[in-house]
N, C-alpha and C positions, 0 to 999 in steps of 0.2 A: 504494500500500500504506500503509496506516495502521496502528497500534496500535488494536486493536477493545477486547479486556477481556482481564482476568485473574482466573486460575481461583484459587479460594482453597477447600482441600478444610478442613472444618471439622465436627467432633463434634454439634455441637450450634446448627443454624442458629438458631435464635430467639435465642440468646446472641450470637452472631457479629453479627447482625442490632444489638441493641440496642449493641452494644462499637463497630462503625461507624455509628449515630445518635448517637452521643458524638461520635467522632472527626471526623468529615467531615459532619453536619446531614444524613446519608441514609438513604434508608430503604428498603429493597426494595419495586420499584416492579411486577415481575411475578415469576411463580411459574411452574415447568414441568416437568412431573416429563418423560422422555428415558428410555421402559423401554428401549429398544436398547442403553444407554452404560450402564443403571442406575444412573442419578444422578437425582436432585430438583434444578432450578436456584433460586436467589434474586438475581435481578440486579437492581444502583443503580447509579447513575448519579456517576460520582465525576468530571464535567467532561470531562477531554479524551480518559477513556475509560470502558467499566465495569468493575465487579465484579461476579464469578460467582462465589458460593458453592456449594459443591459438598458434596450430602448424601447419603451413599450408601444406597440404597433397598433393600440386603440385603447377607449373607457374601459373594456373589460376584462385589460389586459391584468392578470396578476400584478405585473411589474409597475402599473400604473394605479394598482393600489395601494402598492409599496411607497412606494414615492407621495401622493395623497398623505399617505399615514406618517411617514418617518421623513422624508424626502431624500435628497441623493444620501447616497452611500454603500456600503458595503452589504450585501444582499444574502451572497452565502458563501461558503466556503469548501470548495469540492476536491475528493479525493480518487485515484485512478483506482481498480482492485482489478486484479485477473479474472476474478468469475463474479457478475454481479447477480447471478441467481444465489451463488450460494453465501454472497454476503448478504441479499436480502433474505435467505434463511436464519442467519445469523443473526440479525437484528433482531426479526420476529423471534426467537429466541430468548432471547433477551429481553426481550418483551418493551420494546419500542415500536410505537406509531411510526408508520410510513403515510406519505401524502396521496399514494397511488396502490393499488391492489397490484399491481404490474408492472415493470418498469417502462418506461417513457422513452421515446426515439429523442434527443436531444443534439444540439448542435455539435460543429467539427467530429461529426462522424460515428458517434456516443450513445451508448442507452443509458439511463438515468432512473435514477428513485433517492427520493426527498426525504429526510427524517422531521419530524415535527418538533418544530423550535421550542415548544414545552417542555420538551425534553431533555433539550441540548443547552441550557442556561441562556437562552432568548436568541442563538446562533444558528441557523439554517442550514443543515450539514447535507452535502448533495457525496452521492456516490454515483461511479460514472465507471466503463467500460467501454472499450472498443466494440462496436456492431461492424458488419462488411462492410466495406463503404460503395457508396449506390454511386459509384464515378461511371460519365460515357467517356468514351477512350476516343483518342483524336487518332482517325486510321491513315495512315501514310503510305503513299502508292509506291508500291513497288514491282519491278519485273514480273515477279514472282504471283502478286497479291499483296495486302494491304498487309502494314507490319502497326500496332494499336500503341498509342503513349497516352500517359495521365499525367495532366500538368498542374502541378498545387504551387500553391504561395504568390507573394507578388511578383507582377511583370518586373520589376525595377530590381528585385534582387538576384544576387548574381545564380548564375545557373548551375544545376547541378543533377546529373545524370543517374538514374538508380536502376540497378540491372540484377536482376533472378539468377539462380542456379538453378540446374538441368531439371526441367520438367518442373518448374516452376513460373509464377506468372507475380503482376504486379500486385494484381486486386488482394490476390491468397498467399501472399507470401513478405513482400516488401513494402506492405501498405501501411505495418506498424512503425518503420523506420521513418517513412515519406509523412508520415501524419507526426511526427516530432520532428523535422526537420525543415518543414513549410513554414514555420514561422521565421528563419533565416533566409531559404536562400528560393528559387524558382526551381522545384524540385521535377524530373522530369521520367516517369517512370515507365521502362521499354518494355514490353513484351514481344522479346525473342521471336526470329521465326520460328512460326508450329508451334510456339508454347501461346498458352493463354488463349486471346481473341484474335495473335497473330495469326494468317494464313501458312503454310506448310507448304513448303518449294519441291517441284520435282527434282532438283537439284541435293548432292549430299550435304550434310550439317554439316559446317566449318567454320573456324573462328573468323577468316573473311567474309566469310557470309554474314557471320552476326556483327563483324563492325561493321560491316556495311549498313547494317540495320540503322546501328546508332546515328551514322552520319546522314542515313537518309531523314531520319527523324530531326535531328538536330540543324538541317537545311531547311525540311518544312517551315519550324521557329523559327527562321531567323538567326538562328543560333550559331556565331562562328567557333566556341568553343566554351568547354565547361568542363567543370569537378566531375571525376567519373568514382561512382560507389559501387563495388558491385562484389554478390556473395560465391563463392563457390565458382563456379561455370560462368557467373555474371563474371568474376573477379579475373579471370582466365580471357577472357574478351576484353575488359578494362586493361589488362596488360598487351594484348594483343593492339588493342586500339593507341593506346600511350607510345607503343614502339613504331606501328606501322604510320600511323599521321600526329604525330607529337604535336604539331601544331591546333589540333583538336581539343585538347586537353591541358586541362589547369595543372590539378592538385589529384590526386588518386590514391584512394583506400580499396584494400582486396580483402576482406573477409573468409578466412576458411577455404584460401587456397591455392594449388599446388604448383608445382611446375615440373616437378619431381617422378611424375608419374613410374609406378612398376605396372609389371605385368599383374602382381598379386592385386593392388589397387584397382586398377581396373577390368580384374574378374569381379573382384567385389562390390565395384561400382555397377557393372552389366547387372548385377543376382540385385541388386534395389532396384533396377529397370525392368525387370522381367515380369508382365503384366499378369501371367498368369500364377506362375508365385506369390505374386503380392496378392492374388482376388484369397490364397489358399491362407496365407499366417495374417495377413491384414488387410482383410475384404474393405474395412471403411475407409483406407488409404486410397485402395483401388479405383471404387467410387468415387473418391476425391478427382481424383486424376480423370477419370474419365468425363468426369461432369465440369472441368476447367479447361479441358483444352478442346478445340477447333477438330482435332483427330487424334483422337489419345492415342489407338493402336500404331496408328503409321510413327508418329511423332517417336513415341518409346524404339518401335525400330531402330529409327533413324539417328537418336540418340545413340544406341548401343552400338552404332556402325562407327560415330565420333569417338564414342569413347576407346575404342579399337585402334584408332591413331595414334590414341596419345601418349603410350609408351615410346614410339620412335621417335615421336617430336620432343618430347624430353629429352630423347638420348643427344639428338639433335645439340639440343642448347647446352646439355654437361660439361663442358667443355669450356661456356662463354661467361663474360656478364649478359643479362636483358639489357639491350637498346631502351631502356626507358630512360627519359631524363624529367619528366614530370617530377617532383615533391610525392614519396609514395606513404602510406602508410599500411604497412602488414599487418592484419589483425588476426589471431588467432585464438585457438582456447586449447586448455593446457589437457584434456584427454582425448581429442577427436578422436574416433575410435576408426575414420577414415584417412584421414592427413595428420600422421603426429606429429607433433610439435618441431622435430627436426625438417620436416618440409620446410615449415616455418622461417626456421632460423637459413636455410639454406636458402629460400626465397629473398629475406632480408639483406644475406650477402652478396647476393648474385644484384641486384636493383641496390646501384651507388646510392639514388636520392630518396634508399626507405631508410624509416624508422619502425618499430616494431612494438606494438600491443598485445599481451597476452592477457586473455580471461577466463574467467573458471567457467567449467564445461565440457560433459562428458558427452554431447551427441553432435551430429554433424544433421545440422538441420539450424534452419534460418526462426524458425519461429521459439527454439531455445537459445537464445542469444540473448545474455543479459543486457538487455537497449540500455538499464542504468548506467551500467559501465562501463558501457559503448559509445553512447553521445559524449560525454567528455572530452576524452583523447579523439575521437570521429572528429566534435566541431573545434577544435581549439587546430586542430592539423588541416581543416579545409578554411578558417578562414585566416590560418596564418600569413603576412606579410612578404615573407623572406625566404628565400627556396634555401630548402637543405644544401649543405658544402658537398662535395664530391670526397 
């Protein structure tokens, strides 16, 4: 459980707005108006948590009772939980009033539920959780077929690239990252060809293939270059992309991965791809997969035909430093039970301009990754100044 934001109910958001660019150098970075709660949101980014201004969209609005009653100020004060059914089990437990029999769809992407301020020494305690988020993907034409991006945050901040690992997609995978990281920069999230709502090339998967993707994306923008984020097989393209058009790319983080490839690795990696294995030990994986991609069955092929390369293109680079001169930073966790730690460290010395993060974490999977202890070294490393020395 963390401190997520606080609600600050206010007369007149354009004022509230310019009175914290004084205060705090921030500026509201998304807008959402929430007809259910009738409220307009304005939320900044004020460090270790945010601000939600709250602007009531009519007489009936809650917020505009608040205000009526108390006037501006501080409204509530919300906390993020992993599971919010079973912290509303937990409160009813406890035997506290909720404001709702069910939780609430709520703004930046959130389900919600209210505890009643009788309770809480006159303090309005919101509890809040990630729901999927309902993004339409901007599709971008290609050769092939249309290749999908999700763009969050402000136009004016600087840009920055978020890319999946294999058989992975934006919406179900990297949306937790993208949704903490939108209040900094113009966040821009690819779905891969054949993963996600991207189209599938008769063409074989290659990591050409997938920069291509980015820079076709990143043309559509506008965009002549950006921070590239990317996990696993995203991070393996982010490298690829850093060496092959350098001039593409800012600053670059690889999360959980390799370059190191064996053969034992990528047996290992094929037997997590193999579709009808996973329906037999983990049928609700399977389902996963099949209900997020465009062509689950061809897709997973075509993957395992990739991953079949990548021991000689490894062997390939043994030998060299990466052509990358980007500012890098290696992110890893200290039991990946697929890339250990020593990839890691062998990644780190091969790429002159990385630094190296390591965190706790025994699975190799995007959605256990401790975001707490990720954002830190993550944002302090993309919006540094100064490129790393050689």
């Amino acid at each position: 459980m963390r401190l997520e934001h606080i609600g600050v109910a206010v007369d007149a958001p354009d004022a509230a707005a310019r009175t914290f660019r004084a205060l705090l150098k921030a500026t509201p970075y998304k807008t959402e108006t929430v007809p259910d709660q009738g409220v307009r949101t304005h939320f900044l980014d004020a460090g270790a948590a945010k601000l939600e201004l709250l602007e009531a969209l009519g007489e009936d609005s809650p917020v505009r009772s608040f205000l009526e009653q108390r006037g501006e100020g501080v409204h509530h004060i919300a906390f993020s939980v992993p599971s919010l059914t079973a912290t509303v089990e937990q409160l009813r437990a406890a035997g506290f009033e909720l404001l709702s029999e069910t939780p609430q769809n709520g703004a930046d992407d959130k389900q919600i539920v209210f505890v009643h301020p009788k309770q809480t020494h006159g303090v309005l305690v919101e509890f809040c959780a990630p729901r999927t988020p309902d993004w339409s993907p901007r599709r971008i034409a290609r050769p092939h077929g249309s290749v999908s991006a999700f763009v969050r945050g402000p136009e004016d901040a600087p840009p920055l690239v978020v890319l999946h690992g294999a058989v992975g997609s934006t919406r179900h995978e990297t949306a937790p990252l993208i949704q903490r990281l939108e209040s900094s920069f113009r966040v821009i999230g690819v779905d891969l060809s054949g993963h996600g709502d991207s189209a599938l090339p008769d063409a074989p998967l290659t990591l050409d293939l997938f920069a291509a993707d980015v820079c076709a994306v990143l043309d559509a923008l506008d965009v002549p270059d950006a921070h590239v984020v990317g996990f696993s097989l995203g991070g393996g393209v982010a490298l690829h992309l850093a060496a092959t058009r350098p001039e593409r790319v800012r600053r670059l983080a690889v999360l959980q991965t390799t370059v190191s490839w064996t053969e034992a690795q990528a047996a290992q990696m094929k037997q997590r791809l193999a579709l009808d294995a996973l329906e037999e030990r983990a049928p609700a994986r399977a389902d996963r997969i099949r209900r997020r991609h465009t062509a689950p069955t061809p897709l997973l092929r075509r993957v395992r035909a990739f991953v079949d390369t990548l021991p000689a293109a490894a062997q390939a680079l043994a030998d060299g430093r990466l052509a990358v001169t980007a500012p890098t930073l290696v992110v890893a966790v200290d039991r990946d039970p697929l890339f250990p730690l020593d990839d890691a460290l062998s990644l780190h010395r091969r790429v002159r301009t990385a630094r190296l993060t390591v965190l706790p974490g025994t699975r190799h999977a995007f959605h256990a990754l401790p975001l707490d202890a990720l954002l830190p070294p993550l944002h302090t490393h993309l919006t540094a100044s100064a490129r790393i020395a050689s």
